[in-house]
N, C-alpha and C positions, 0 to 999 in steps of 0.2 A: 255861742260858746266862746270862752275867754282863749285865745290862744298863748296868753305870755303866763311865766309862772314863775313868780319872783319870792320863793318864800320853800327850800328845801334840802336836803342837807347828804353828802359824801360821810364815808368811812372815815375823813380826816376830826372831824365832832361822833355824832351818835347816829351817824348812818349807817346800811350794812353794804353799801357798793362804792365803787372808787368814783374820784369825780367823772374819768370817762366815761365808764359803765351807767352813771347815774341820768349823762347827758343824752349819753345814746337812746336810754330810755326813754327820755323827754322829748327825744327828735323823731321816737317811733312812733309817740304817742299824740303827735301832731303841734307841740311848741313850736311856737316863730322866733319868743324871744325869754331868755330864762334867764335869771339871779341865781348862783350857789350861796345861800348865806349858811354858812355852819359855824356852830355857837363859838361866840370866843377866840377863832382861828381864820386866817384868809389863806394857809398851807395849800389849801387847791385847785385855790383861781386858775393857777396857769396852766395847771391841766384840763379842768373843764373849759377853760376860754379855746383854747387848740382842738378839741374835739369840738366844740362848737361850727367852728370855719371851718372844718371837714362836713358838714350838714347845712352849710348857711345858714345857720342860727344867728342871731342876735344874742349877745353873752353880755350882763351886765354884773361887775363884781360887785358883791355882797359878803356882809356877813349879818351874825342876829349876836348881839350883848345881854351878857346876864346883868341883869338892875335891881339892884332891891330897892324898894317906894316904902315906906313906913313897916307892915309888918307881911308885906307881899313880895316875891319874887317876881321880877318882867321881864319878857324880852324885847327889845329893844331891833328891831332888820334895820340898817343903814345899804342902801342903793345905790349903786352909780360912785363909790367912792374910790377914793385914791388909797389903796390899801400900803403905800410905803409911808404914806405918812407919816411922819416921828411918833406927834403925840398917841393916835389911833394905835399903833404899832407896840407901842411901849404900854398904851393902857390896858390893853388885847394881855401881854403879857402879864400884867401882873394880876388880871382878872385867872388867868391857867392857872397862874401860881397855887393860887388856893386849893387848887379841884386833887389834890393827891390828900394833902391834909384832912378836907370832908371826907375822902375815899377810906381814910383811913378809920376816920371817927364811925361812918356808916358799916365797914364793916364790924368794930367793937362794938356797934349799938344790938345789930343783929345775931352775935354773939351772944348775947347775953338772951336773947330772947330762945336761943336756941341752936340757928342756926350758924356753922362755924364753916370757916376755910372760902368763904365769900369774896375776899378783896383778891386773891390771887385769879378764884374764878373769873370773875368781873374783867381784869386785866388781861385776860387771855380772849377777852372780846374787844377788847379795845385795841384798833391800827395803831392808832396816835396814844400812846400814853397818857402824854399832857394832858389828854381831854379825855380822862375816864367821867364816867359819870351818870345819873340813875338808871338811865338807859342801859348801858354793859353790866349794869348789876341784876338788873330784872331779869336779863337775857340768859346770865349765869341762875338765874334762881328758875327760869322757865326749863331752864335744859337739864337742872338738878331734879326737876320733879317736884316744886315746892308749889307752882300753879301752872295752870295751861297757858297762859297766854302772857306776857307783857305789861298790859295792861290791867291784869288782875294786879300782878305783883305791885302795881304804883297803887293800886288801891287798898292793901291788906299788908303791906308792907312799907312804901317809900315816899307817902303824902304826909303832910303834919298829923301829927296825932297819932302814928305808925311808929312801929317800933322801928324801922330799918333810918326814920326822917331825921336829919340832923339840921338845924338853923344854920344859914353863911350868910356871911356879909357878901355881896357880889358888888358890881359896881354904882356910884352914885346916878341918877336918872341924867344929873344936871351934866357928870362927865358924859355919860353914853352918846346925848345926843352932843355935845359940845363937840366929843373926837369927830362923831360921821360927819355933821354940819362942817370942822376944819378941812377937813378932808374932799368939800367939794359935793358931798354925798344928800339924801335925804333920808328923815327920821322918821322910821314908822313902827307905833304902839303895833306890835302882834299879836295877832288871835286872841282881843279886847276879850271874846264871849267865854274864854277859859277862866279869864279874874273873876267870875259873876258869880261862877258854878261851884257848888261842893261846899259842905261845913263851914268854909274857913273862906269864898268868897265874899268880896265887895257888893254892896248895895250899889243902887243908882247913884248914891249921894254921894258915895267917894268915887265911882266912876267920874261921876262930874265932876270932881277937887281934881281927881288924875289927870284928866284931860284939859283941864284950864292948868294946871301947871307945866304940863305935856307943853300946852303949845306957849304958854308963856318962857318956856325954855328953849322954845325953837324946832320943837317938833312940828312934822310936815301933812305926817299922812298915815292911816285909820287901815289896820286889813281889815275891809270890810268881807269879804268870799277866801275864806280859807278853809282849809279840811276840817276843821273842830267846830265851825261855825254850822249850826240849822239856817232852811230856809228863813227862818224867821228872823234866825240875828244878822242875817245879811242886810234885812230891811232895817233892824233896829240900829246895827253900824251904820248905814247908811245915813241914818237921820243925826246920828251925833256928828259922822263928818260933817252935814252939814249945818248943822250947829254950831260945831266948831271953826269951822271953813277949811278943812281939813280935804287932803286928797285922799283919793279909795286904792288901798290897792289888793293885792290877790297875790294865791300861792297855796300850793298842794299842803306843805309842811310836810312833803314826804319822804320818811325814812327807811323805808324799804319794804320789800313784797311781804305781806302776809300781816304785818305789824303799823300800819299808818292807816289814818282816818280815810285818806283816801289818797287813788293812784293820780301819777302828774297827768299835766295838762287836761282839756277839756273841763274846766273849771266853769257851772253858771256866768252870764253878763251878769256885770253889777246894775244894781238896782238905776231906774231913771232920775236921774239929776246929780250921780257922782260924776266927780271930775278923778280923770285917774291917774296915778302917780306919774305915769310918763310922761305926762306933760312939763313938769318938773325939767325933763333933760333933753327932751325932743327936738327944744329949737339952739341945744347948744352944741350942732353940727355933730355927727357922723364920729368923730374924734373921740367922742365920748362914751361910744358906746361900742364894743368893739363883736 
C-alpha cells in the first residue's frame, strides 16, 4: 500500500474539515507523506504543514486549478510548489474571483426549476466564501431534503445538461501548468478516469489530444491511483503515463467522512513500471519538502 497521498482537500475549498483535523486524520490513517491541494486556494498550507511536524509527516504544499480545455472542465494538482509566488498567487485569485458570480447564476438557474433560497444555503456551508462551489450547493440541497446523498445531487441537478449546471470560463490549461511549473512545482492531469465517464465525456481520441498537449505545455505527471479511479483505470493510467512519459502519482481526493470515494491513506501500489511523482523533488534536498 501507498503511504503518501498527494491529492485532498480542507474546509478552506470543498472540504468539510480544517486543514488540521484533515492532517490528523491522514496521520491516523497511516500517511508518511501528504499534499493539501484545495481548489484554487493555498489559505491552508500553513496550518496543515504545522500539524504535520507535530506527526512527523512529510508535508508537501499543493493545490489543484480549475482549467477549461475546449468544452471540458479539469483540474490541474501543482506539487512541491512555491505558493507566494506572484504569478501563481495572482492567477489563484482571479480563478476565485469568478466562483460568487457562477454561485450566483446557479442559484437563479435552480430557481427557476423550482428550487428557491439555495445560494444563501450553499454559503452557510462554505468556511471560505471565496471558494463557494458545487460542492456547498449539494450539501445545502442534501440537508433540504431535495436527495439523500451529494452525489445524487451532482447528478439530477449540477452536471451539464442539469438544470442547477451553469457553463465558466476557469483558467487556460497553458496558464495552470505555466503558474505551478514558475513556481518550482509539478503538473499533474487529476483523476484523467473522470473526463472518460458520463454523457458528456471524452473518447480515447481527445484523451490523447489532452495529453500530448498536457505534456507539450509542460505537464509532468498522470494520477494514475486516485479515489474515482477503478482497478482497471489504474492499469489503463498507467499505460498512458507511460506513453506519454509521464510520472504516476496518487491521492485520496478526499473530502470528508461519509461523502468521498474514498478514505485517506492506504491507497493500492501503483501499477509495475510507473515512476512516481516524487521523484521529481526527492533529490532536490530536504529543503523542499517540509
Amino acid at each position: 500500500m501507498l503511504d503518501y497521498d498527494l491529492h485532498c482537500h480542507s474546509n478552506i475549498s470543498d472540504g468539510t474539515l480544517t486543514p488540521a483535523e484533515l492532517v490528523n486524520r491522514a496521520a491516523g490513517r497511516g500517511v508518511k507523506v501528504m499534499a493539501l491541494t484545495d481548489h484554487d486556494d493555498v489559505d491552508g498550507l500553513d496550518e496543515a504543514r504545522a500539524t504535520s511536524a507535530q506527526h512527523g509527516m512529510a508535508f508537501i504544499n499543493g493545490v489543484e486549478v480549475s482549467v477549461s480545455w475546449r468544452t471540458h472542465t479539469l483540474h490541474i494538482v501543482g506539487l512541491n510548489i512555491a505558493p507566494d509566488y506572484p504569478p501563481l498567487a495572482e492567477g489563484l485569485r482571479i480563478v476565485r474571483s469568478g466562483r460568487g458570480e457562477r454561485a450566483k447564476k446557479m442559484s437563479d438557474a435552480l430557481a427557476k426549476a423550482g428550487i428557491g433560497g439555495v445560494l444563501e444555503g450553499a454559503y452557510h456551508f462554505a468556511s471560505n466564501p471565496n471558494m463557494i462551489s458545487r460542492t456547498h450547493f449539494a450539501r445545502y440541497l442534501v440537508e433540504s431534503g431535495h436527495c439523500k446523498d451529494v452525489k445524487s445531487v451532482f447528478n439530477r441537478y449540477l452536471v451539464k445538461g442539469k438544470p442547477g449546471y451553469v457553463q465558466h470560463q476557469w483558467a487556460a490549461l497553458a496558464d495552470a501548468i505555466g503558474w505551478i511549473r514558475g513556481s518550482g512545482g509539478v503538473a499533474v492531469l487529476a483523476h484523467p478516469g473522470r473526463y472518460m465517464t458520463g454523457r458528456n465525456g471524452m473518447g480515447k481520441k481527445t484523451m490523447h489530444e489532452l495529453l500530448t498537449e498536457f505534456v507539450a505545455l509542460g505537464g509532468q505527471a498522470l494520477e494514475v491511483v486516485t479515489g474515482s479511479h477503478t482497478p482497471e483505470q489504474y492499469a489503463e493510467f498507467a499505460r498512458y503515463a507511460e506513453e506519454f512519459v509521464l510520472l504516476a502519482s496518487c491521492g485520496s481526493d478526499f473530502h470528508g467522512p461519509g461523502e468521498s470515494y474514498r478514505d485517506m491513506g492506504r491507497l493500492p501500489d501503483f501499477p509495475l513500471g510507473c515512476r512516481p511523482v516524487w521523484q521529481a523533488w526527492e533529490n532536490d534536498g530536504p529543503e523542499k519538502v517540509t
